[in-house]
TORKOL-4160 file (C-alpha; in steps of 0.2 Angstrom, whole numbers, padded with zeros to 4 digits, m for minus):
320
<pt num="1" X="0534" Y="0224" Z="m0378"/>
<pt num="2" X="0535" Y="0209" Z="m0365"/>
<pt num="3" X="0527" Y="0211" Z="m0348"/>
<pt num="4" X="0541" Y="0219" Z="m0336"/>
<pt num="5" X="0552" Y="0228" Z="m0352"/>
<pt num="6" X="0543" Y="0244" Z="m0350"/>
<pt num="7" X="0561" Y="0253" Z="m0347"/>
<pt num="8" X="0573" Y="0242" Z="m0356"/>
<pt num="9" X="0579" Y="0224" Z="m0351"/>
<pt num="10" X="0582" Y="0221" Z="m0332"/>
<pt num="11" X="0598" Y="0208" Z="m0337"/>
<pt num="12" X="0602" Y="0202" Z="m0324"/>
<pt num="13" X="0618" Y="0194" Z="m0322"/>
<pt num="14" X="0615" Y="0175" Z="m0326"/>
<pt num="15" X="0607" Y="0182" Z="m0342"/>
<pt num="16" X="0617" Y="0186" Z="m0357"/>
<pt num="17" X="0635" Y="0181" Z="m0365"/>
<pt num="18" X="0649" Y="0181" Z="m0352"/>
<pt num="19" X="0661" Y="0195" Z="m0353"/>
<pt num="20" X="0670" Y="0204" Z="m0340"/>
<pt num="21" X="0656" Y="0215" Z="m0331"/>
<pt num="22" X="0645" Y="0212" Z="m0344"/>
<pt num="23" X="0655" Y="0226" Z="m0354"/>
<pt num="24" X="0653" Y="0227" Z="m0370"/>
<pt num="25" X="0661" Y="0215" Z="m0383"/>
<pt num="26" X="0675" Y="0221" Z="m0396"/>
<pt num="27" X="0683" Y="0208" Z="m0406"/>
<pt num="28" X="0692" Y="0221" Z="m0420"/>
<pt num="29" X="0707" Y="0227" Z="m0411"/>
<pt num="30" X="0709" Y="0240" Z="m0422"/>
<pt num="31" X="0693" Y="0247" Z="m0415"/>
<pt num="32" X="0696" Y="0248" Z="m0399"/>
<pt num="33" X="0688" Y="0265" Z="m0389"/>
<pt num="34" X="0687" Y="0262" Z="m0373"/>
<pt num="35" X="0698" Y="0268" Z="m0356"/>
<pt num="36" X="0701" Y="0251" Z="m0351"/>
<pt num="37" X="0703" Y="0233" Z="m0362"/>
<pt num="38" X="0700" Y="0218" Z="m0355"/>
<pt num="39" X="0711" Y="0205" Z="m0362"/>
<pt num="40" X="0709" Y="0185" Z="m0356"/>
<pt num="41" X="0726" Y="0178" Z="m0357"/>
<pt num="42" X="0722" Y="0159" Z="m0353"/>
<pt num="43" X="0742" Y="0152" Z="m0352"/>
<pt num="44" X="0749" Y="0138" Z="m0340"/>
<pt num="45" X="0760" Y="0131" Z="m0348"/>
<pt num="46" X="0773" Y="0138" Z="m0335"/>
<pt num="47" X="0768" Y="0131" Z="m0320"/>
<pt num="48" X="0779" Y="0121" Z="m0310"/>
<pt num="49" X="0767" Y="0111" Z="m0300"/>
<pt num="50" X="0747" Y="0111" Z="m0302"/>
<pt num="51" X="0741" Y="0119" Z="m0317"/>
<pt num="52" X="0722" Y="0124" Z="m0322"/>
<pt num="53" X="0725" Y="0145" Z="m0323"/>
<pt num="54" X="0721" Y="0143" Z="m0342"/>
<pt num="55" X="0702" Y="0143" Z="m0334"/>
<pt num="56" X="0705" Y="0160" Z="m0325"/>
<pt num="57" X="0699" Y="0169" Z="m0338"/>
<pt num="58" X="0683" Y="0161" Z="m0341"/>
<pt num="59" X="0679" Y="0161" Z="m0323"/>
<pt num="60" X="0684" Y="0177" Z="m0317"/>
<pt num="61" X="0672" Y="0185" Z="m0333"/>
<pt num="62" X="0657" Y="0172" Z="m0324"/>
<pt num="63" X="0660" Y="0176" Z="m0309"/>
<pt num="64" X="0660" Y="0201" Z="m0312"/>
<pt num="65" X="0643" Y="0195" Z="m0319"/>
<pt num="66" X="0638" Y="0195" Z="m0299"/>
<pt num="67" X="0643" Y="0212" Z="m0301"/>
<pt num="68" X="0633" Y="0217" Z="m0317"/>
<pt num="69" X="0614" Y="0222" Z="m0308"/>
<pt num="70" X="0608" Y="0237" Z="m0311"/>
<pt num="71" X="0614" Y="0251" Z="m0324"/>
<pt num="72" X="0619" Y="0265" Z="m0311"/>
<pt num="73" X="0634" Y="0262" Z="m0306"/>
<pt num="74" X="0641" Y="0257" Z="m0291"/>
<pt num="75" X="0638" Y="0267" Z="m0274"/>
<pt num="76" X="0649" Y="0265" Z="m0261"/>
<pt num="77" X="0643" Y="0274" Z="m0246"/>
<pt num="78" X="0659" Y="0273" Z="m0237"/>
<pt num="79" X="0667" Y="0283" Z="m0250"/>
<pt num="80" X="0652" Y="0291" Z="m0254"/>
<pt num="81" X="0658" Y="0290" Z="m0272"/>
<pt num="82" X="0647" Y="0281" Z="m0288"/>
<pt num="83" X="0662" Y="0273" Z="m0297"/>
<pt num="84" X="0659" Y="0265" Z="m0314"/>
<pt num="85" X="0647" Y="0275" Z="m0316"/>
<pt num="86" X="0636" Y="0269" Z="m0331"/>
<pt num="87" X="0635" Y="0284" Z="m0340"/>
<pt num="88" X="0653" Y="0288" Z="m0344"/>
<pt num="89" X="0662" Y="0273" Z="m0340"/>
<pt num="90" X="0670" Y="0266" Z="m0356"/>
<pt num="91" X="0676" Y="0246" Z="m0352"/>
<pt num="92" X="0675" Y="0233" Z="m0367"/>
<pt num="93" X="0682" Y="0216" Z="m0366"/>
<pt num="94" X="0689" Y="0210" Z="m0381"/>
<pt num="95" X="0692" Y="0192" Z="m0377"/>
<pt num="96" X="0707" Y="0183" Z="m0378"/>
<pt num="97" X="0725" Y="0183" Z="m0384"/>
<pt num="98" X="0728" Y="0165" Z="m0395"/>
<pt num="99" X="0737" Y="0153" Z="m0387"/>
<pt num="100" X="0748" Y="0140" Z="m0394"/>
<pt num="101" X="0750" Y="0124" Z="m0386"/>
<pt num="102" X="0766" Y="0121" Z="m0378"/>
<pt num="103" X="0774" Y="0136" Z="m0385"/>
<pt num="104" X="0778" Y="0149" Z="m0371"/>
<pt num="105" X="0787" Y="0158" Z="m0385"/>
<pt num="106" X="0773" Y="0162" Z="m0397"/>
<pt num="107" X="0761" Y="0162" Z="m0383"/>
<pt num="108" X="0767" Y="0174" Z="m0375"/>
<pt num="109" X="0770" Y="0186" Z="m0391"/>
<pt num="110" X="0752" Y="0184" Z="m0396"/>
<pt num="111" X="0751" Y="0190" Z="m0377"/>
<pt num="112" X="0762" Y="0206" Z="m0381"/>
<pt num="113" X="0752" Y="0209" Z="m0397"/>
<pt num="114" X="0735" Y="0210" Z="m0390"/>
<pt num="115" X="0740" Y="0222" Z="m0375"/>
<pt num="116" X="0749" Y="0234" Z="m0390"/>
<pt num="117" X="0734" Y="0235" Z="m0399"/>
<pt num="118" X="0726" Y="0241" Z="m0382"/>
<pt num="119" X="0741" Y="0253" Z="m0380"/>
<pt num="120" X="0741" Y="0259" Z="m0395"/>
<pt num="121" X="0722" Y="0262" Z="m0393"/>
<pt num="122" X="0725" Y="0273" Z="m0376"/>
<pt num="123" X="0715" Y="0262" Z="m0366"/>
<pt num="124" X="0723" Y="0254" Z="m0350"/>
<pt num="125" X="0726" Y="0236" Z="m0354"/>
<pt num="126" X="0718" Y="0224" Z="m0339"/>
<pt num="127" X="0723" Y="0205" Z="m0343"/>
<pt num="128" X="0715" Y="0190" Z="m0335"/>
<pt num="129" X="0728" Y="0176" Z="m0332"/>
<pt num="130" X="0734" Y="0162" Z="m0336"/>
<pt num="131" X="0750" Y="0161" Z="m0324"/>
<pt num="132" X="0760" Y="0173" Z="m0318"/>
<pt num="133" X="0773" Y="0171" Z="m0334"/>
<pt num="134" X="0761" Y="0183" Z="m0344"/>
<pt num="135" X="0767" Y="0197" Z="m0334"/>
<pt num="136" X="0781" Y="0196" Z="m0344"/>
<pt num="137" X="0775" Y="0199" Z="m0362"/>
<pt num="138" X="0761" Y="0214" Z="m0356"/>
<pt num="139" X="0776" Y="0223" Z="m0348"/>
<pt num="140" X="0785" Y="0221" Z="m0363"/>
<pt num="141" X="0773" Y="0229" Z="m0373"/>
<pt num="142" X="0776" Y="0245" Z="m0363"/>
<pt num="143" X="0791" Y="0246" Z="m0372"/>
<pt num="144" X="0788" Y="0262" Z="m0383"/>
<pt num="145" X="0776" Y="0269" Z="m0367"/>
<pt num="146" X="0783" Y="0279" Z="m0353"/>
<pt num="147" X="0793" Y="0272" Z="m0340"/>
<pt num="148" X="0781" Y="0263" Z="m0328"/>
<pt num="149" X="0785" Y="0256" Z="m0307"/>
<pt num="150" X="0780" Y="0237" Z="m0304"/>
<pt num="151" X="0769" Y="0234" Z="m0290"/>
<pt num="152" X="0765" Y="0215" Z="m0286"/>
<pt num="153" X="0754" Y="0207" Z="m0274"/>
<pt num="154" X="0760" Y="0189" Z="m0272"/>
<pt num="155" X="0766" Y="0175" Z="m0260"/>
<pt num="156" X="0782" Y="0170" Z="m0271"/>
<pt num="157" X="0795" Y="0184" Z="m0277"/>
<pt num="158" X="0794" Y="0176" Z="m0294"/>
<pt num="159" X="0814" Y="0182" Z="m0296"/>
<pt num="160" X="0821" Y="0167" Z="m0302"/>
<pt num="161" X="0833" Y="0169" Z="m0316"/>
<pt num="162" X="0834" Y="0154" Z="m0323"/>
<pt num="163" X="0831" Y="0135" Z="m0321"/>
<pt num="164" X="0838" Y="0122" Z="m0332"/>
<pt num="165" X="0837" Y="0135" Z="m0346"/>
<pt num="166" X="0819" Y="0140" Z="m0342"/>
<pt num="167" X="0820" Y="0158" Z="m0343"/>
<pt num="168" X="0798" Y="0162" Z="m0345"/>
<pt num="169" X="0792" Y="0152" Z="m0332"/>
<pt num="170" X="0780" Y="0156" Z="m0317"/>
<pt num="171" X="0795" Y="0159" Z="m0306"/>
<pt num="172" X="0802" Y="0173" Z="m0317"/>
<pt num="173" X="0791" Y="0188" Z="m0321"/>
<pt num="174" X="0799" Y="0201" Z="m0311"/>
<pt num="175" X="0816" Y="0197" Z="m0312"/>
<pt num="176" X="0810" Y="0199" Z="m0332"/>
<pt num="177" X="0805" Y="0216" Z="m0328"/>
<pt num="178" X="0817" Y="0223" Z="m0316"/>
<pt num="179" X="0828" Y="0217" Z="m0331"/>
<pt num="180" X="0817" Y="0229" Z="m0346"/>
<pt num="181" X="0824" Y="0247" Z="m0347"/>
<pt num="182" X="0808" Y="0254" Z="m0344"/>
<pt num="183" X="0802" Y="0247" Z="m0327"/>
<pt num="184" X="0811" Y="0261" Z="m0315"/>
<pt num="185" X="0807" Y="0250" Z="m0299"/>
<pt num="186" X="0798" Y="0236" Z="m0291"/>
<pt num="187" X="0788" Y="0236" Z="m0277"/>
<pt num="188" X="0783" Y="0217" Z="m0270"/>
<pt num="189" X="0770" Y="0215" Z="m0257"/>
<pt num="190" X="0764" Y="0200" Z="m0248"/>
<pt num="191" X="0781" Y="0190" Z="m0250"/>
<pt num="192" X="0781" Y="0177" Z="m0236"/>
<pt num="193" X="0787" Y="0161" Z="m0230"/>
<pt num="194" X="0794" Y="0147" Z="m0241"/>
<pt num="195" X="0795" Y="0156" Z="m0256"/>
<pt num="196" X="0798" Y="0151" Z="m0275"/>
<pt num="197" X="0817" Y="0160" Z="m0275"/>
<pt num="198" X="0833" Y="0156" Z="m0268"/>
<pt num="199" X="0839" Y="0171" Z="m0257"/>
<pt num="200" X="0850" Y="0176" Z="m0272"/>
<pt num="201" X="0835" Y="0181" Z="m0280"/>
<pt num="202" X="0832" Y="0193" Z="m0264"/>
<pt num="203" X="0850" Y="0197" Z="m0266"/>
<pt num="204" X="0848" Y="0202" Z="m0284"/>
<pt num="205" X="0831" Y="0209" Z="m0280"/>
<pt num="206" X="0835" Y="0221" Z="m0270"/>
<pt num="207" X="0850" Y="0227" Z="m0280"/>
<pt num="208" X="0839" Y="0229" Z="m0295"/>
<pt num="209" X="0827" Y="0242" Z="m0286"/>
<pt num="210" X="0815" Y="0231" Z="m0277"/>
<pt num="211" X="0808" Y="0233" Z="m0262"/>
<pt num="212" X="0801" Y="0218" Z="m0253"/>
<pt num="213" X="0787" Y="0217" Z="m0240"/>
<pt num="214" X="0781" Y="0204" Z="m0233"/>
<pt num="215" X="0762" Y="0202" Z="m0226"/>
<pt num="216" X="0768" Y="0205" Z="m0206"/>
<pt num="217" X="0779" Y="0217" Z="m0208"/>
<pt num="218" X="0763" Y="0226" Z="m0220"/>
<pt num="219" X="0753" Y="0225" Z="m0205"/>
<pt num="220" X="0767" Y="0232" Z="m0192"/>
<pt num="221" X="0769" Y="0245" Z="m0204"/>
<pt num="222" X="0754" Y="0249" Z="m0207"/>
<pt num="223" X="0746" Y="0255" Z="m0224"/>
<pt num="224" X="0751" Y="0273" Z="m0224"/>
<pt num="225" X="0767" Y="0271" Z="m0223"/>
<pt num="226" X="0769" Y="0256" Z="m0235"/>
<pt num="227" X="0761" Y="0267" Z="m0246"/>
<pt num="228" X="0773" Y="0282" Z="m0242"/>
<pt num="229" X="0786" Y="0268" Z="m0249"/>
<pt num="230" X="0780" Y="0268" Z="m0267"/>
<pt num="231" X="0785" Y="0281" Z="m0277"/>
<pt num="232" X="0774" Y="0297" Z="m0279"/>
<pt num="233" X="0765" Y="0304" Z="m0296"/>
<pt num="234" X="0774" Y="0289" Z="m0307"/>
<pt num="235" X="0765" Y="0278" Z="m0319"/>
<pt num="236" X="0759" Y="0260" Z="m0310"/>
<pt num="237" X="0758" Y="0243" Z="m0318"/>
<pt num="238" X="0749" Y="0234" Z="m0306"/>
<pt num="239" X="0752" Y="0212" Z="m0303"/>
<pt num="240" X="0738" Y="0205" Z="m0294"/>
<pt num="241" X="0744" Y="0183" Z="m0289"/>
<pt num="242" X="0727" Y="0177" Z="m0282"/>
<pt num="243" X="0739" Y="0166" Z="m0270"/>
<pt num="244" X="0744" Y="0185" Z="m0263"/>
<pt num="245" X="0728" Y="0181" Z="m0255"/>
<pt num="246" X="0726" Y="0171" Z="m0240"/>
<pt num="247" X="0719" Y="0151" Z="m0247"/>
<pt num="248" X="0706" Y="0154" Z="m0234"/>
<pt num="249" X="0699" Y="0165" Z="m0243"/>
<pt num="250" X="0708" Y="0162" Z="m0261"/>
<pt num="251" X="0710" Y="0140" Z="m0261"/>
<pt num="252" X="0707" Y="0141" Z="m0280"/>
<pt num="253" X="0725" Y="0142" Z="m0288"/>
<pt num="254" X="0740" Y="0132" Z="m0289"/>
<pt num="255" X="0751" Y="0136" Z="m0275"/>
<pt num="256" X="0743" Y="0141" Z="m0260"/>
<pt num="257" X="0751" Y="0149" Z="m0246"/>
<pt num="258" X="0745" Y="0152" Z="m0230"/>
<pt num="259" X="0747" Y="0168" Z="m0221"/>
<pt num="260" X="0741" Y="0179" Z="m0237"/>
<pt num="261" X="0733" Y="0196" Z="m0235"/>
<pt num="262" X="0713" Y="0200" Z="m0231"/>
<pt num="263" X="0703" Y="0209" Z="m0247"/>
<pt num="264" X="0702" Y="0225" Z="m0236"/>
<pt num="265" X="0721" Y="0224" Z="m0233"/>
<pt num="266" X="0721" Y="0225" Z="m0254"/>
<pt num="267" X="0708" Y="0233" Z="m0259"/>
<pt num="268" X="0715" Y="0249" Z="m0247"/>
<pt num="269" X="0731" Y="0249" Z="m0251"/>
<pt num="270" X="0726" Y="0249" Z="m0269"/>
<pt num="271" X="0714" Y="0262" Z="m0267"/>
<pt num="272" X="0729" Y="0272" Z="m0259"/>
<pt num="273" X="0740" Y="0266" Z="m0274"/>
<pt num="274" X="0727" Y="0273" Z="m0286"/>
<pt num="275" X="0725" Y="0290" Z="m0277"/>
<pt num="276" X="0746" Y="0293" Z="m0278"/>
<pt num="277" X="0748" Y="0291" Z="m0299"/>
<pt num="278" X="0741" Y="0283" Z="m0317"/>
<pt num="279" X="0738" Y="0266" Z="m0313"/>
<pt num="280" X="0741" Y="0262" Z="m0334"/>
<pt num="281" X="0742" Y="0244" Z="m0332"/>
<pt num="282" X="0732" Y="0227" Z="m0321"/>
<pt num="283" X="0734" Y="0209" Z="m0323"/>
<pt num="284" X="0728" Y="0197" Z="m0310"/>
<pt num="285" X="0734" Y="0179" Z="m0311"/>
<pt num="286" X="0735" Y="0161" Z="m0305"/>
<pt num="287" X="0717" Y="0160" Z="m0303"/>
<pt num="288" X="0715" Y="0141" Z="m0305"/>
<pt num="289" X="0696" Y="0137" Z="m0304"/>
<pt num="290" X="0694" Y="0119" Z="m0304"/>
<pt num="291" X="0703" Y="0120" Z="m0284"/>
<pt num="292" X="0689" Y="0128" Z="m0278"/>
<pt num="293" X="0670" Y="0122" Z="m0282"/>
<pt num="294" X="0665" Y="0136" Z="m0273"/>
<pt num="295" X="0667" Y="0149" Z="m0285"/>
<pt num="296" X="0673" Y="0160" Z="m0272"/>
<pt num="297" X="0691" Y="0165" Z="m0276"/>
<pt num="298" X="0685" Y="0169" Z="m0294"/>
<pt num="299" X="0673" Y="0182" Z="m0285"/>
<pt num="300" X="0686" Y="0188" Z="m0277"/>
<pt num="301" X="0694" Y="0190" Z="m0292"/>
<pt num="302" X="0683" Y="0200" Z="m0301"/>
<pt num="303" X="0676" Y="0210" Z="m0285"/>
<pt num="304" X="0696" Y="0217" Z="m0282"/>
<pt num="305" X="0698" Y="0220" Z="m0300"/>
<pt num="306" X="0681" Y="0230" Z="m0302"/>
<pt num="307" X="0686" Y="0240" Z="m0286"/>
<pt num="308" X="0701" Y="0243" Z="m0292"/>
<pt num="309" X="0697" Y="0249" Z="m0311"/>
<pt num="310" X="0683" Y="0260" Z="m0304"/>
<pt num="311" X="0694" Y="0267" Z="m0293"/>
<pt num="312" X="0707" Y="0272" Z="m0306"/>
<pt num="313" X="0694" Y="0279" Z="m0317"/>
<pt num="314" X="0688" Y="0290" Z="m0303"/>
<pt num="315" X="0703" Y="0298" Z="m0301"/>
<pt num="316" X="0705" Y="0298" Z="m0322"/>
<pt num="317" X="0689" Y="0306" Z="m0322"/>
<pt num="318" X="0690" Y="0319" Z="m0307"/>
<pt num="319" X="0710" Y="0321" Z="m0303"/>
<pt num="320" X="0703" Y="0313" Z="m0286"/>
């Protein structure tokens, strides 16, 4: 046995292939056995100004190798709580829906097929955009699952109906779900500013059963009581933009906004979010790598995404 493998491979993160957390690979999607999927769903093709979150994927898997050391888990002392605990914690990544291009159609129903096959498995499907159109095929594959409440963290209300016939673009997911029969409700945190929807779209929003924060009134608030806003004990779907983000912190997508949220401001409202119901669905998108030669907002990335899925398997796993 080579010098220093006297209990097994240290692997550290730059070591190895690539996948998200360094979880284990399963390209058979009819063998999926895991509690949550990781799906790479590399699509831009409905941006309306700077593309490059096809890449997302790619760099947000890089980047959760930071995260990879070790093979106990990870302690956090505040919580005093081991999440992902390597033992039990059943993750897989199984790579990445095909994507056509220039067709948002079949696109985006290769993107539906692949988060069936991660329903149909009872795993919690996590997808890795691509722009904020591939929400709207992984919400339609809930179709046959329970009903399921939205909860978005973005700079844009991405309501927009339609324009100039464009009904799947990047300006559209949620007025695509609020539309599906399934989705009871929408909350949308993080709104601010000039935003990609005309105040119709608010109009319509709020008619449709949204309810829209923006970051300031967040902070008056205060996170307990945005939380006491979100429906109790229901099934979550979970939309993470990266521009939700302040571009301080997150430069690396295609349409910053300043103004954007803090990680702690996310990361405890998500933890709160994950203590009031099933969290049964994540996507984060709009991560556009090639803006930041940093590598920082991929990090970010991976880091909130991590926190949040051991977080959700936590309370799986305990009724915590």
């Amino acid at each position: 046995m080579a010098h220093g493998y006297e209990t097994g491979r240290l692997d550290l993160p730059f070591v190895g292939i690539a996948t998200f957390g360094k979880y284990p690979l399963c390209l058979d999607w009819d063998a999926i056995e895991a509690d949550v999927a990781v799906l790479g769903a590399p699509f831009d093709f409905a941006t309306q100004w700077r593309p490059g979150a096809r890449f997302g994927p790619r760099a947000i898997r890089e980047a959760s190798t930071l995260f990879a050391f070790g093979h106990a888990g990870a302690y956090d002392h505040e919580d005093d709580v081991v999440y992902l605990p390597a033992a039990t914690t059943k993750i897989v990544d199984i790579g990445d829906a095909d994507i056509i291009h220039t067709d948002t159609i079949g696109s985006h129903a290769n993107i539906e097929f692949a988060v069936r096959k991660i329903l149909k498995a009872g795993a919690i499907p996590l997808t890795l955009g691509g722009d904020h159109s591939i929400t709207i095929p992984t919400i339609a594959a809930f179709s046959d699952e329970a009903p399921i409440h939205v909860v978005q963290f973005d700079a844009h209300l991405d309501f927009v109906d339609e324009r100039h016939g464009v009904r799947f673009g990047h300006g559209s997911p949620m007025r695509r779900a609020a539309e599906r029969s399934w989705v009871t409700g929408l909350t949308q945190l993080g709104i601010r500013n000039v935003s990609s929807t005309a105040r119709e779209g608010y109009e319509d929003a709020r008619r449709m059963g949204s309810d829209i924060l923006s970051v300031r009134q967040i902070r008056g608030l205060g996170r307990d009581a945005v939380l006491a806003r979100i429906p109790d004990g229901v099934r979550y779907y979970v939309t993470i933009d990266i521009d939700g983000f302040d571009p301080s912190i997150a430069p690396g997508t295609g349409t910053p906004s300043h103004g954007g949220f803090t990680y702690y401001e996310v990361l405890e409202l998500l933890a709160g979010l994950a203590k009031k119901g099933d969290v049964v669905g994540i996507d984060l998108v709009e991560a556009a790598p090639e803006y930041d030669h940093t590598g920082t907002t991929a990090i970010l990335a991976a880091q909130i995404l991590l926190n949040l899925v051991g977080r959700v398997l936590h309370r799986k796993a305990t009724g915590k």
